[in-house]
Backbone and ligand atoms as CSV (ligand in chain L), in Angstrom:
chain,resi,resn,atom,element,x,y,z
A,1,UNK,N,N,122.704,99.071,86.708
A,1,UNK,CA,C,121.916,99.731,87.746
A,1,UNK,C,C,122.290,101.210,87.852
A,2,UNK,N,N,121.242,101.733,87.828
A,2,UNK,CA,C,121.419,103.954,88.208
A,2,UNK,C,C,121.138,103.944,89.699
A,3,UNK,N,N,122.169,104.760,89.980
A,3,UNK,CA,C,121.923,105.278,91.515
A,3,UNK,C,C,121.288,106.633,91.485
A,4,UNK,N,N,120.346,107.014,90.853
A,4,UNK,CA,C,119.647,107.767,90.707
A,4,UNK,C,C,118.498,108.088,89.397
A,5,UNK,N,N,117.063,108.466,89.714
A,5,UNK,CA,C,116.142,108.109,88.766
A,5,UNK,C,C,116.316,108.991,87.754
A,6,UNK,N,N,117.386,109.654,87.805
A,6,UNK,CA,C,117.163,110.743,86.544
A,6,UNK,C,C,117.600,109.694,85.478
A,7,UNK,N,N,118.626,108.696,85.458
A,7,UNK,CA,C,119.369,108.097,84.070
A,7,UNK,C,C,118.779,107.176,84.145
A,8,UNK,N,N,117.578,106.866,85.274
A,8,UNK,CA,C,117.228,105.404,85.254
A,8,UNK,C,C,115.819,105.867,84.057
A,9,UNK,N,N,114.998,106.799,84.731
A,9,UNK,CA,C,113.825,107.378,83.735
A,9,UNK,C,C,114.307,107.399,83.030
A,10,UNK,N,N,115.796,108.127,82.206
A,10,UNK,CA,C,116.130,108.204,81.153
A,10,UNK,C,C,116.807,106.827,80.406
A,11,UNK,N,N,117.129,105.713,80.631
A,11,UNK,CA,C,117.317,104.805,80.255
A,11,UNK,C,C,116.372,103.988,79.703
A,12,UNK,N,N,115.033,104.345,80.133
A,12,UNK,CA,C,113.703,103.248,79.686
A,12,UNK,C,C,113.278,104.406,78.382
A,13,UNK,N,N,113.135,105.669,78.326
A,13,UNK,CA,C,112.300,106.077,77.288
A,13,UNK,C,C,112.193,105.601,75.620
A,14,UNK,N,N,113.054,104.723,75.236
A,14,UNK,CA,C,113.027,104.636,74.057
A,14,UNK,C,C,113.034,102.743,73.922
A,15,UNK,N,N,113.087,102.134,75.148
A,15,UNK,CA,C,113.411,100.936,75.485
A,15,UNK,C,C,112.920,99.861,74.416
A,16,UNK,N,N,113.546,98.982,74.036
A,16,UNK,CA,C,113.035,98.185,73.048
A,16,UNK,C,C,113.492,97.104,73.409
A,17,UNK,N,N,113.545,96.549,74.727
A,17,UNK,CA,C,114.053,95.470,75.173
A,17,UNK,C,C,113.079,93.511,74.759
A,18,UNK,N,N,112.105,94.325,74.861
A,18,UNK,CA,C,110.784,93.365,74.322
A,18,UNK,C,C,110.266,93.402,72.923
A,19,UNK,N,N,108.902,92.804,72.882
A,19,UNK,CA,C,108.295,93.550,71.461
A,19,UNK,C,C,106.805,94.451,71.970
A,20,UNK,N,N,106.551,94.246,73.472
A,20,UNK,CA,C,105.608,95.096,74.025
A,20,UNK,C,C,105.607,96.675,73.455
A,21,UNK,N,N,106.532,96.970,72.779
A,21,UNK,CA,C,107.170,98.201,72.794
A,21,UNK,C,C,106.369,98.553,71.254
A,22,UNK,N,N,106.226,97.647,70.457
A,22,UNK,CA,C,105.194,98.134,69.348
A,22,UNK,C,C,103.934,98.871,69.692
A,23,UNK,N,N,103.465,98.120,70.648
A,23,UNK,CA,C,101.780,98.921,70.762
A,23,UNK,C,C,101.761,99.596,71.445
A,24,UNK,N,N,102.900,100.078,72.546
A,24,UNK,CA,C,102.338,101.254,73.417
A,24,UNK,C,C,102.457,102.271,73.143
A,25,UNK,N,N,101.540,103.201,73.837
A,25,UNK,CA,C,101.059,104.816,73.578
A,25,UNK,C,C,101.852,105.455,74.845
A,26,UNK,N,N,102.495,104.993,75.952
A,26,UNK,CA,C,103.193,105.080,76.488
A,26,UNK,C,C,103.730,104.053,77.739
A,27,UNK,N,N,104.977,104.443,77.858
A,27,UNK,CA,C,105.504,103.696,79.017
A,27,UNK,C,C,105.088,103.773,80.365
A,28,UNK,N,N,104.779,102.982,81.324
A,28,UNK,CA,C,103.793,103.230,82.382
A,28,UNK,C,C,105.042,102.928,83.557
A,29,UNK,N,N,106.322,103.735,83.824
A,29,UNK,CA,C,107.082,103.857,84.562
A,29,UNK,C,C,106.910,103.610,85.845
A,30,UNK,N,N,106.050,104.023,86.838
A,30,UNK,CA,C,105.592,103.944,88.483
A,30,UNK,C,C,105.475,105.549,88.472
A,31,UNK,N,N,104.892,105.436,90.056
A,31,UNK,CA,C,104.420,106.703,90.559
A,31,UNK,C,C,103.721,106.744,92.054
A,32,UNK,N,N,104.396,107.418,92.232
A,32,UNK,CA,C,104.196,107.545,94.133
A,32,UNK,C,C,105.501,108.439,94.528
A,33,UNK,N,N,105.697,108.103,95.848
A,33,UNK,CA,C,107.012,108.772,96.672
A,33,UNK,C,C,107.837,107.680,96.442
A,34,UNK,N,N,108.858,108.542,95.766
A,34,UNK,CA,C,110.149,107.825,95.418
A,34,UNK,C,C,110.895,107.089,96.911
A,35,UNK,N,N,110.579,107.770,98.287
A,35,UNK,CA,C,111.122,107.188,99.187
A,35,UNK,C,C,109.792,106.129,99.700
A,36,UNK,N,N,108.809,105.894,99.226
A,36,UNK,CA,C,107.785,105.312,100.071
A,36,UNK,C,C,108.281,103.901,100.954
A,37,UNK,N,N,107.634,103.752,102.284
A,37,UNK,CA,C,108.171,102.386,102.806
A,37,UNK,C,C,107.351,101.382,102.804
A,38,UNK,N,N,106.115,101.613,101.734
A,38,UNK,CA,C,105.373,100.715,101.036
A,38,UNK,C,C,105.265,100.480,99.817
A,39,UNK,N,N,105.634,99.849,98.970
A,39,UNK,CA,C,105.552,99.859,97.682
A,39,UNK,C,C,104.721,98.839,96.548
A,40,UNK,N,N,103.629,98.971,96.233
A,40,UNK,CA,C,102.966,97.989,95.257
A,40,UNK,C,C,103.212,97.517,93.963
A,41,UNK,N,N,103.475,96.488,93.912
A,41,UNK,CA,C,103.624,95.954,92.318
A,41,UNK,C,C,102.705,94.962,91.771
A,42,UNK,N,N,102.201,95.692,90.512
A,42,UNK,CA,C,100.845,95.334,89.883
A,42,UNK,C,C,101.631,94.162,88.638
A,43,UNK,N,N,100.906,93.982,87.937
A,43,UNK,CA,C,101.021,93.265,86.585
A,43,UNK,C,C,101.663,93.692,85.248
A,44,UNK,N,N,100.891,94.518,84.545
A,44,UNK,CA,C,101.491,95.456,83.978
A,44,UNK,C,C,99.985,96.730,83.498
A,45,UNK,N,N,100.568,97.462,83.032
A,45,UNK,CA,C,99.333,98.551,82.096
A,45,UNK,C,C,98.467,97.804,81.177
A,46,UNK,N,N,96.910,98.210,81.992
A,46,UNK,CA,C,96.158,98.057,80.647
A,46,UNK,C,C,95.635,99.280,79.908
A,47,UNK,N,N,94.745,99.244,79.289
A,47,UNK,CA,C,93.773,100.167,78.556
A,47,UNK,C,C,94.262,101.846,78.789
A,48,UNK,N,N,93.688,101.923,80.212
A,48,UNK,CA,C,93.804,103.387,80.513
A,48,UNK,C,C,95.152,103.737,81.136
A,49,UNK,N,N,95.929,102.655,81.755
A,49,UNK,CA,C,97.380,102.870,82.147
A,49,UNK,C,C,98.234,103.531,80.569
A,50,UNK,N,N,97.891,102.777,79.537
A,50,UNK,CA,C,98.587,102.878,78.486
A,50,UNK,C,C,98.597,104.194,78.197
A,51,UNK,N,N,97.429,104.635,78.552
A,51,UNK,CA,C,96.903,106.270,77.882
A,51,UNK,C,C,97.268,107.362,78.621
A,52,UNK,N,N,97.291,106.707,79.984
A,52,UNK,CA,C,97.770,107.851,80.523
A,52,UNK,C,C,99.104,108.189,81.203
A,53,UNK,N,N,99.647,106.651,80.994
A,53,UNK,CA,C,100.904,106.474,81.696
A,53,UNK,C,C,101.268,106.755,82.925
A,54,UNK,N,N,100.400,106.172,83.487
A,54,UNK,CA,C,100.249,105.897,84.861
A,54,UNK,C,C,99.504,104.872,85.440
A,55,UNK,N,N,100.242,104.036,86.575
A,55,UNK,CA,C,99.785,102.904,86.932
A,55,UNK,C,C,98.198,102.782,87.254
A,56,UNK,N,N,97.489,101.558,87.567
A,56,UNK,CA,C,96.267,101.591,88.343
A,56,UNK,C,C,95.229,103.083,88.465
A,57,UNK,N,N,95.197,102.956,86.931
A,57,UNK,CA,C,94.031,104.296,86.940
A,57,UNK,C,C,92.906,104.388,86.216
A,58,UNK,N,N,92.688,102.639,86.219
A,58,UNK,CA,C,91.529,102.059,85.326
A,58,UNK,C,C,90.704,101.381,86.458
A,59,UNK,N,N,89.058,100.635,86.437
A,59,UNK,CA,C,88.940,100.268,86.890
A,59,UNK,C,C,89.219,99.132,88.090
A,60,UNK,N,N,90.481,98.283,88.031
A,60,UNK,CA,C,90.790,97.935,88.921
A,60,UNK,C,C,91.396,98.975,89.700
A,61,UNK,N,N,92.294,100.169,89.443
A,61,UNK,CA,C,93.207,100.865,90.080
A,61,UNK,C,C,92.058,101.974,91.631
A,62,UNK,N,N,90.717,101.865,90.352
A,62,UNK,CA,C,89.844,102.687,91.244
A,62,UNK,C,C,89.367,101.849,92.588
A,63,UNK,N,N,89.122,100.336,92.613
A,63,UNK,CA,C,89.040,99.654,93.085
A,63,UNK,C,C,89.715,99.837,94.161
A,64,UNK,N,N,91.058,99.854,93.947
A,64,UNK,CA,C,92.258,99.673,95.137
A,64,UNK,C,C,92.302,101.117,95.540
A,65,UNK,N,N,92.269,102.477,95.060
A,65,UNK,CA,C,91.492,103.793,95.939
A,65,UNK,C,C,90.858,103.501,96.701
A,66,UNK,N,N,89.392,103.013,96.139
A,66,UNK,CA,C,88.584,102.530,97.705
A,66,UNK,C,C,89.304,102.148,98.677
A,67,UNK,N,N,89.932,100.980,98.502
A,67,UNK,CA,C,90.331,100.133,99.644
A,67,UNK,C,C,91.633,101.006,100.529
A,68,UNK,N,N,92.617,101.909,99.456
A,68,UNK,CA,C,93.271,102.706,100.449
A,68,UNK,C,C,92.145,103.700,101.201
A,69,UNK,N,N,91.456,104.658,100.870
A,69,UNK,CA,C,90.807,105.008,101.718
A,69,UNK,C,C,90.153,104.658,102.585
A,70,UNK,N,N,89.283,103.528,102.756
A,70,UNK,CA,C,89.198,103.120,104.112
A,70,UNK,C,C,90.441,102.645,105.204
A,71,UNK,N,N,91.460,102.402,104.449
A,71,UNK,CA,C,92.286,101.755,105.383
A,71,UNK,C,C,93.205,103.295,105.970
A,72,UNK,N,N,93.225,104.046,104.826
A,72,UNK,CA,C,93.875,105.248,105.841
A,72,UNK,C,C,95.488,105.184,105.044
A,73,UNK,N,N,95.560,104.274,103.750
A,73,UNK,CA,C,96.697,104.591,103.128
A,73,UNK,C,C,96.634,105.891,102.116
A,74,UNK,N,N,97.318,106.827,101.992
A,74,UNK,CA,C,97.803,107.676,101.076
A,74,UNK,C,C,98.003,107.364,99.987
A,75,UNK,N,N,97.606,107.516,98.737
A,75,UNK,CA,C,97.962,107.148,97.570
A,75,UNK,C,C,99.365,107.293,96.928
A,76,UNK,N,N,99.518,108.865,97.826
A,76,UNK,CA,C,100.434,109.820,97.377
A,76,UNK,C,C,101.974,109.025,98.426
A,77,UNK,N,N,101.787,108.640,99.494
A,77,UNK,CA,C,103.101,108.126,100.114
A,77,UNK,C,C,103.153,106.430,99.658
A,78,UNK,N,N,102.722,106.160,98.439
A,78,UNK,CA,C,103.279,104.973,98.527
A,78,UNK,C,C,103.599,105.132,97.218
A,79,UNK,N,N,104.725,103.844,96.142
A,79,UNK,CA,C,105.402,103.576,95.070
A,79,UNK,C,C,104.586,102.585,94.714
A,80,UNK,N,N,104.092,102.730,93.439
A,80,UNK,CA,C,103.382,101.660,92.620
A,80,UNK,C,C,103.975,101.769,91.533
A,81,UNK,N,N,104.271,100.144,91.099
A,81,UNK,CA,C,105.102,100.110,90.092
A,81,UNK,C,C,104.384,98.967,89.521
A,82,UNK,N,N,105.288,98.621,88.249
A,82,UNK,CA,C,104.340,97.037,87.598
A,82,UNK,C,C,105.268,95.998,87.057
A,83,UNK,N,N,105.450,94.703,87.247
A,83,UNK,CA,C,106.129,93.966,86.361
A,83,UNK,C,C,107.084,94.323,84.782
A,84,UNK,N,N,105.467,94.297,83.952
A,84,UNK,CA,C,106.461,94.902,82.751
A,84,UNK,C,C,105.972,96.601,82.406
A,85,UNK,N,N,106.255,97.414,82.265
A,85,UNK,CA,C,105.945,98.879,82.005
A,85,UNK,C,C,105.219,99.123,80.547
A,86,UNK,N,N,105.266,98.313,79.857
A,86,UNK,CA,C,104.483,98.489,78.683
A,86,UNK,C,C,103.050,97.418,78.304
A,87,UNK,N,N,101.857,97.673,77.969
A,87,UNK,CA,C,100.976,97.016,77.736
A,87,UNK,C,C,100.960,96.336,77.135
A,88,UNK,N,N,100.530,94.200,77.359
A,88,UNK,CA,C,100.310,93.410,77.051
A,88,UNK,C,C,99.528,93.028,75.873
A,89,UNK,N,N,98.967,92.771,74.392
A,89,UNK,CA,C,98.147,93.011,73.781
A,89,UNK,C,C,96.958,92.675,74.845
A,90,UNK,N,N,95.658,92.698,74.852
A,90,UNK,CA,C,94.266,92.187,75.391
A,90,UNK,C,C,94.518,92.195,76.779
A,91,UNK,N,N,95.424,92.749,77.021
A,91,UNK,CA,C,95.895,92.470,78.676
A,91,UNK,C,C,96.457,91.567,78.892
A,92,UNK,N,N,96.747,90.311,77.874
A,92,UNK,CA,C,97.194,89.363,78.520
A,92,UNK,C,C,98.439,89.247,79.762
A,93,UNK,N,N,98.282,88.016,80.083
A,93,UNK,CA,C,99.575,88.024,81.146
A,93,UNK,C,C,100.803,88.008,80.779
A,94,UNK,N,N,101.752,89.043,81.381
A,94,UNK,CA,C,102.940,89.119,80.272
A,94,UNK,C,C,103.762,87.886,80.268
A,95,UNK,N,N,104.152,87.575,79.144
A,95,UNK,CA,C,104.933,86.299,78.967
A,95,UNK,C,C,106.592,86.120,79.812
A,96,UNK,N,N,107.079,84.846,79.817
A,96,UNK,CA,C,108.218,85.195,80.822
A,96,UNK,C,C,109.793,86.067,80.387
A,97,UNK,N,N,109.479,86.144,79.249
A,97,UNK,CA,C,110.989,87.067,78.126
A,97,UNK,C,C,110.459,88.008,78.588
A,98,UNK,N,N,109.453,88.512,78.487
A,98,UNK,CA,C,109.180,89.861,78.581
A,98,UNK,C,C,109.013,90.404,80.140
A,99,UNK,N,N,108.513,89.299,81.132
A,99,UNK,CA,C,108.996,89.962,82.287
A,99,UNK,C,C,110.152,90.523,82.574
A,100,UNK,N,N,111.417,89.306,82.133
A,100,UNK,CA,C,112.499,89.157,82.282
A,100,UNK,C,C,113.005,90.252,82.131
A,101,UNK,N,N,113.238,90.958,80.595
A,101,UNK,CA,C,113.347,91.861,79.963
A,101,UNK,C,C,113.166,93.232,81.027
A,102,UNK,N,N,112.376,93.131,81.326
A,102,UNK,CA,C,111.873,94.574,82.074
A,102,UNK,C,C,112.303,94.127,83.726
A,103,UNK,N,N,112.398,93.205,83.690
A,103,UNK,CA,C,112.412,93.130,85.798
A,103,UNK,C,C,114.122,94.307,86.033
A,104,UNK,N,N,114.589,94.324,85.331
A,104,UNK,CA,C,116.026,95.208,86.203
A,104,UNK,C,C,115.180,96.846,86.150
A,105,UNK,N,N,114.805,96.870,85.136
A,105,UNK,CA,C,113.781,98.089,85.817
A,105,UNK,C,C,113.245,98.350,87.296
A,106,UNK,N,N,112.800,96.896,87.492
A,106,UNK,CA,C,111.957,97.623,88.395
A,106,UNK,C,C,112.687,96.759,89.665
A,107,UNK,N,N,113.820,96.394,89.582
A,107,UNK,CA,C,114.673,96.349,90.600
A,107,UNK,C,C,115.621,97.758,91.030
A,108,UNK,N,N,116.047,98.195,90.011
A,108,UNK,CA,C,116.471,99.715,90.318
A,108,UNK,C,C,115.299,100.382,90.891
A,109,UNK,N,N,114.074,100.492,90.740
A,109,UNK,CA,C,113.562,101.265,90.964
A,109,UNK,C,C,113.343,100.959,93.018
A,110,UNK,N,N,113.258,99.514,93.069
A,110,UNK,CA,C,113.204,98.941,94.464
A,110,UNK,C,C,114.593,99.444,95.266
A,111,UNK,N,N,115.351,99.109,94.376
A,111,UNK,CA,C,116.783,99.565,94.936
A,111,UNK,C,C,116.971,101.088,95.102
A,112,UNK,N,N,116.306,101.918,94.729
A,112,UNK,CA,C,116.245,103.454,94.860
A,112,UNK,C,C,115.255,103.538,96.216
A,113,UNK,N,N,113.633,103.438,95.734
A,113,UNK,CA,C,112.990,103.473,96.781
A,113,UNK,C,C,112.667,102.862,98.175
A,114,UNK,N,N,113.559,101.671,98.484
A,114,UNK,CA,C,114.007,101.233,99.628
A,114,UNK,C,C,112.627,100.706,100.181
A,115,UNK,N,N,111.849,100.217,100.156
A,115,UNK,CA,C,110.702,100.168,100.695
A,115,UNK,C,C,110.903,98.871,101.930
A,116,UNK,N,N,110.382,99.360,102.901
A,116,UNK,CA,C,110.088,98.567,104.122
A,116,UNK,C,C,109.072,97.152,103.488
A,117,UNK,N,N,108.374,97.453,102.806
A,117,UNK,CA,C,107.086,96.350,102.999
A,117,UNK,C,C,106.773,96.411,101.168
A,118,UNK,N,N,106.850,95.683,100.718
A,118,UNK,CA,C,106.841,95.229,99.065
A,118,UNK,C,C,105.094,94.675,98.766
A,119,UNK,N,N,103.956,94.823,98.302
A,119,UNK,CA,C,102.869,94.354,98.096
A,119,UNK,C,C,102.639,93.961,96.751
A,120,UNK,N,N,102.211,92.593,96.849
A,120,UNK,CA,C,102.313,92.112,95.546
A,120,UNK,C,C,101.357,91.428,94.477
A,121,UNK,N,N,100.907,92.288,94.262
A,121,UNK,CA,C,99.389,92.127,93.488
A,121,UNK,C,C,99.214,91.481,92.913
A,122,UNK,N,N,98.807,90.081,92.863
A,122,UNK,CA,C,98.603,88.975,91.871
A,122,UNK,C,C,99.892,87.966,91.540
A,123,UNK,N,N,99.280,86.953,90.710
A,123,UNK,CA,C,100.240,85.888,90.535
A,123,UNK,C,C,101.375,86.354,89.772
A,124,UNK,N,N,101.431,86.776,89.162
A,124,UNK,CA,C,102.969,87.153,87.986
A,124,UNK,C,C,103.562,88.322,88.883
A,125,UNK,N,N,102.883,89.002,89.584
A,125,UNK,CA,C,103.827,89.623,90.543
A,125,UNK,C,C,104.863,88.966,91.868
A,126,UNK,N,N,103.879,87.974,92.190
A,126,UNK,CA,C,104.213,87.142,93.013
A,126,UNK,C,C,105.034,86.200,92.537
A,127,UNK,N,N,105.388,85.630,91.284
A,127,UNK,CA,C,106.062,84.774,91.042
A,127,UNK,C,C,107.031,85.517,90.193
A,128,UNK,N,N,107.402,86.038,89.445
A,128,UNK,CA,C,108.147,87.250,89.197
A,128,UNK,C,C,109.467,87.853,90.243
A,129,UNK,N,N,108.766,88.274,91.276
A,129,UNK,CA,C,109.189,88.862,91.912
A,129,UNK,C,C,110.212,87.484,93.382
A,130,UNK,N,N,109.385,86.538,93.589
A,130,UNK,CA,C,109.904,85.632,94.885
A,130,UNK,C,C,110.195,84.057,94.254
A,131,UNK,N,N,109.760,84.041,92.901
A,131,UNK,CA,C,109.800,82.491,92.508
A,131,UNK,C,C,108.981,81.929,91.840
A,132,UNK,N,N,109.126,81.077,90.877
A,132,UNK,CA,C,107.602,80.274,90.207
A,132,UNK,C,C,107.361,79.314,91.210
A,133,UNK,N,N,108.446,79.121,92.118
A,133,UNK,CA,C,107.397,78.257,93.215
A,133,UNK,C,C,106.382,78.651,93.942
A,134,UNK,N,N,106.253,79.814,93.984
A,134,UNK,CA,C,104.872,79.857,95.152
A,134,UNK,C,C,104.299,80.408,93.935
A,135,UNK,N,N,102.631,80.459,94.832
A,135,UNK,CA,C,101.336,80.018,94.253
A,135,UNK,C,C,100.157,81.261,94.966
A,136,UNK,N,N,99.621,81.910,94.223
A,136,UNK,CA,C,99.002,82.916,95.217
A,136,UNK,C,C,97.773,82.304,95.985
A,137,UNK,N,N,97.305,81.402,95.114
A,137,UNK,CA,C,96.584,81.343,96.498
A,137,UNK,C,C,96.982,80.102,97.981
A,138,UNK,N,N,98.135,79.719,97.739
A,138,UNK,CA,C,99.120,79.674,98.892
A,138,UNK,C,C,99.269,80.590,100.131
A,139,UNK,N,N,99.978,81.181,98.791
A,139,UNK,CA,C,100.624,82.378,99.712
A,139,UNK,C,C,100.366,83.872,99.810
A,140,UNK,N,N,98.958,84.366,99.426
A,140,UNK,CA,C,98.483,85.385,99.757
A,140,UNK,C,C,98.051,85.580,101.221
A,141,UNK,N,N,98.231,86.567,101.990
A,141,UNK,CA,C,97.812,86.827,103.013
A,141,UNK,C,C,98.882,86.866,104.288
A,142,UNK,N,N,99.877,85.541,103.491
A,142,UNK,CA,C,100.911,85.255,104.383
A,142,UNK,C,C,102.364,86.169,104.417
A,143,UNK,N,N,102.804,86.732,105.202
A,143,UNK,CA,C,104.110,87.399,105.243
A,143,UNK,C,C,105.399,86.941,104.664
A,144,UNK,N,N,106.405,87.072,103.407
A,144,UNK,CA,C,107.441,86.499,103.414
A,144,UNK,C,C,108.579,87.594,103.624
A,145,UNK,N,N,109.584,87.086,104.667
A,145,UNK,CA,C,110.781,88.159,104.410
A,145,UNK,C,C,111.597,87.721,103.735
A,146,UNK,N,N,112.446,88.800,103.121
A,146,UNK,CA,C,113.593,88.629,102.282
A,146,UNK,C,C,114.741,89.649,102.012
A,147,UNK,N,N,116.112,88.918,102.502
A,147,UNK,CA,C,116.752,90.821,102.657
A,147,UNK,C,C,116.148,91.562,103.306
A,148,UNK,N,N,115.397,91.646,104.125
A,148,UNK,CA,C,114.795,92.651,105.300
A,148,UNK,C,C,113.834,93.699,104.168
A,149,UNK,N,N,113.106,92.979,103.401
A,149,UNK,CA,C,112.401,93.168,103.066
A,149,UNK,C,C,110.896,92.178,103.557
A,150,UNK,N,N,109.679,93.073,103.973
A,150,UNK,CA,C,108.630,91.890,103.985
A,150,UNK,C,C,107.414,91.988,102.674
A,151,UNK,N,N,107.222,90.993,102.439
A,151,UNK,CA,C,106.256,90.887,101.426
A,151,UNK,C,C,105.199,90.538,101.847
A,152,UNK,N,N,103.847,91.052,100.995
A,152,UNK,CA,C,102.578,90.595,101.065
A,152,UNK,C,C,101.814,90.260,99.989
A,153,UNK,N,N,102.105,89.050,99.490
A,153,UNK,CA,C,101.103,88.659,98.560
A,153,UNK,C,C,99.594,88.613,98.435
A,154,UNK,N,N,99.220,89.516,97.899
A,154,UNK,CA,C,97.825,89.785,97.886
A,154,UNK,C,C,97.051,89.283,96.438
A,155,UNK,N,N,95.848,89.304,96.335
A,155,UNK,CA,C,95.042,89.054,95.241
A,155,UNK,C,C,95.277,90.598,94.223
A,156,UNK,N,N,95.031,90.305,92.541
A,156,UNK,CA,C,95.400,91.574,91.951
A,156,UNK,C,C,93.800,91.956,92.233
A,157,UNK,N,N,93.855,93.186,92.243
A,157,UNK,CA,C,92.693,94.058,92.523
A,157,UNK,C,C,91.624,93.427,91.575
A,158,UNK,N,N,92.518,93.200,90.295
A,158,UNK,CA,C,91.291,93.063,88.730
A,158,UNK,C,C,90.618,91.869,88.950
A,159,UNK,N,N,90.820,90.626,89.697
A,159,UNK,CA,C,89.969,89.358,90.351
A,159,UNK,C,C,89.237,90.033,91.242
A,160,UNK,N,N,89.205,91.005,91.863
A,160,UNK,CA,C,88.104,91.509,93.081
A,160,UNK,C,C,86.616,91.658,92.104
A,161,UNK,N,N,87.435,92.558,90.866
A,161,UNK,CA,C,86.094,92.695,90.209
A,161,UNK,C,C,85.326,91.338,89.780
A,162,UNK,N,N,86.069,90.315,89.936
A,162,UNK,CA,C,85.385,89.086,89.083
A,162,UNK,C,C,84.613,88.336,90.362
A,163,UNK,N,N,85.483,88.045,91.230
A,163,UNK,CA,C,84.767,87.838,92.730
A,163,UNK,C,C,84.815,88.281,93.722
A,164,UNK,N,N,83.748,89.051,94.262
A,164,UNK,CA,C,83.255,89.900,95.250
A,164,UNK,C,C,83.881,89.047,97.015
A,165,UNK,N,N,84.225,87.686,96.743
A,165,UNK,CA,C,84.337,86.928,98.447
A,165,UNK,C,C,86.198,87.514,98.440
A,166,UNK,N,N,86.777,87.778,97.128
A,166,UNK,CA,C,88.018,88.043,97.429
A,166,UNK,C,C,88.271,89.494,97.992
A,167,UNK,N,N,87.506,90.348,97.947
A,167,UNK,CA,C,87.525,91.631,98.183
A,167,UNK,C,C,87.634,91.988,99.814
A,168,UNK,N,N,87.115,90.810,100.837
A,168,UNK,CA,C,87.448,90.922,101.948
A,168,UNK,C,C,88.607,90.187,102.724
A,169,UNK,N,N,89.446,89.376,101.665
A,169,UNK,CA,C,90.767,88.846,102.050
A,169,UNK,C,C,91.843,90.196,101.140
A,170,UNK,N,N,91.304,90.072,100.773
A,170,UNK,CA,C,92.266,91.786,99.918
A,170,UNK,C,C,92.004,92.740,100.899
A,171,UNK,N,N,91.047,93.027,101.503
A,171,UNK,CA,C,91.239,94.109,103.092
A,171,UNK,C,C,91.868,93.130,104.057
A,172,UNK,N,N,91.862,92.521,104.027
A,172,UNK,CA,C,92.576,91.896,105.431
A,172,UNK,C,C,93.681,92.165,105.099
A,173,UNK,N,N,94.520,91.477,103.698
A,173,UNK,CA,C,95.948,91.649,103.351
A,173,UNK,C,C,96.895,93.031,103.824
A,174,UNK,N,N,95.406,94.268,103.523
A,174,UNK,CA,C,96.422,95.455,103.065
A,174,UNK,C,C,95.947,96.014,104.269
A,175,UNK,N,N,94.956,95.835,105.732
A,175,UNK,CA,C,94.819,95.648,106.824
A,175,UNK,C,C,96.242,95.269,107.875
A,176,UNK,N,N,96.918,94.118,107.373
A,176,UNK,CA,C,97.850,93.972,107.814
A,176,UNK,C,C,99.172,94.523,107.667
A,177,UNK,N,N,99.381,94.933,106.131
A,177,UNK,CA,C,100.157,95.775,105.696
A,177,UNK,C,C,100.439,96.910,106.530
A,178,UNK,N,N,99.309,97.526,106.750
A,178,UNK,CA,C,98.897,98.923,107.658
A,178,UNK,C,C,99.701,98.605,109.358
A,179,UNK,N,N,98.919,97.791,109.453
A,179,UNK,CA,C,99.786,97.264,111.126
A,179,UNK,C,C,100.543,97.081,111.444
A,180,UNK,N,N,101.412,96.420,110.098
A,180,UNK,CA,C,103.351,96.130,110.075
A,180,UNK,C,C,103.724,97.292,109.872
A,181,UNK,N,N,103.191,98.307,109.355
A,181,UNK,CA,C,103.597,99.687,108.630
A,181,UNK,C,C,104.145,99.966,110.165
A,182,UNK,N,N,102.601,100.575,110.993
A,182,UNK,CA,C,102.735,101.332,112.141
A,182,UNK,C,C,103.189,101.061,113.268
A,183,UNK,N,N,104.027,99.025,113.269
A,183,UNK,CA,C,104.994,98.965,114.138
A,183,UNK,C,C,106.506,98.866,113.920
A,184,UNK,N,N,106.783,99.460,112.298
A,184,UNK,CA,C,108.029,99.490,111.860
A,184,UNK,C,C,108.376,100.840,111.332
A,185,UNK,N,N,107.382,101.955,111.079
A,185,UNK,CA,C,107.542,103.093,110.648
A,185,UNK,C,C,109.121,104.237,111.102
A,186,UNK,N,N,109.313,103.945,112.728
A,186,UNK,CA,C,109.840,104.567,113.323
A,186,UNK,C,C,111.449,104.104,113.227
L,1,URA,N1,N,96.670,96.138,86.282
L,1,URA,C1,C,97.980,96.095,86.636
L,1,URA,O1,O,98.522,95.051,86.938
L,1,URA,N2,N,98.638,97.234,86.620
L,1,URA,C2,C,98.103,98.399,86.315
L,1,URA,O2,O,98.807,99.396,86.347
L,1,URA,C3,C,96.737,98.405,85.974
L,1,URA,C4,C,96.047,97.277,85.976
């Protein structure tokens, strides 16, 4: 573990911990406020993440813009990060070595940015991150704490595009997010 992101960024650039590491065009590290007290974790990079090396900046990512702007979240004050940092072939879902592989990443990175409220975009985030026991559609919507951390398992943005009825339990989720925000901010 780095107690600071300079050796931690510098520890992933050449990373060959997986074999994800053949096809990418780059490493898709996170990006937001390093102190944010919200922090999202996606799946991993697809298509346009790969290219530009940066999280959620493909059609699902535009997706979840919308939804911060109506809700009044900042793009810019929150930490979005992803399971594994390098792209899946076809997108697939990353396999469990290869989560594995990459999760101390993005535990340093949790452990740096301290975040009040953890959001957790889809199933491999959700199970990844709290357990293969739970199940998103269980436990989306519902609050879990942990270490004084709270979680919100939400739907990944990229199912909104597939069904339109999930797109208004995905505002409720990050609806509530917002409300825990503004009675714990202080
Ligand atoms: N899907 C994810 O899970 N993460 C991204 O960064 C983009 C799409």
């Amino acid at each position: 573990m780095y107690d600071n992101w300079e050796d931690l960024e510098k520890s992933i650039i050449n990373c060959k911990k997986c074999n994800l590491y053949t096809n990418r065009t780059n490493i898709v590290f996170g990006q937001g406020n390093k102190n944010a007290d919200i922090m999202f974790i996606g799946e991993g990079p697809g298509a346009d993440e790969d290219r530009q090396g940066m999280p959620f900046v493909g059609k699902a990512g535009k997706l979840m813009n919308t939804a911060f702007e109506g809700l009044g979240i900042n793009r810019e004050e929150v930490y979005i990060a992803n399971i594994v940092k390098c792209r899946p072939p076809n997108n697939r879902t990353p396999e469990s070595d290869e989560a594995t592989a990459c999760l101390d990443y993005l535990r340093n990175q949790v452990i740096l940015v301290k975040p009040k409220i953890i959001v957790l975009l889809g199933s491999t985030a959700l199970k990844n991150i709290l357990g293969n026991e739970h199940s998103i559609t269980a436990s989306r919507g519902k609050w879990i704490e942990k270490k004084g951390i709270y979680y919100m398992p939400t739907w990944h943005p990229a199912a909104l595009l597939k069904d339109e009825n999930k797109k208004i339990e995905f505002w409720r989720d990050l609806k509530a997010v917002v409300e825990r925000y503004e009675t714990i901010k202080n």
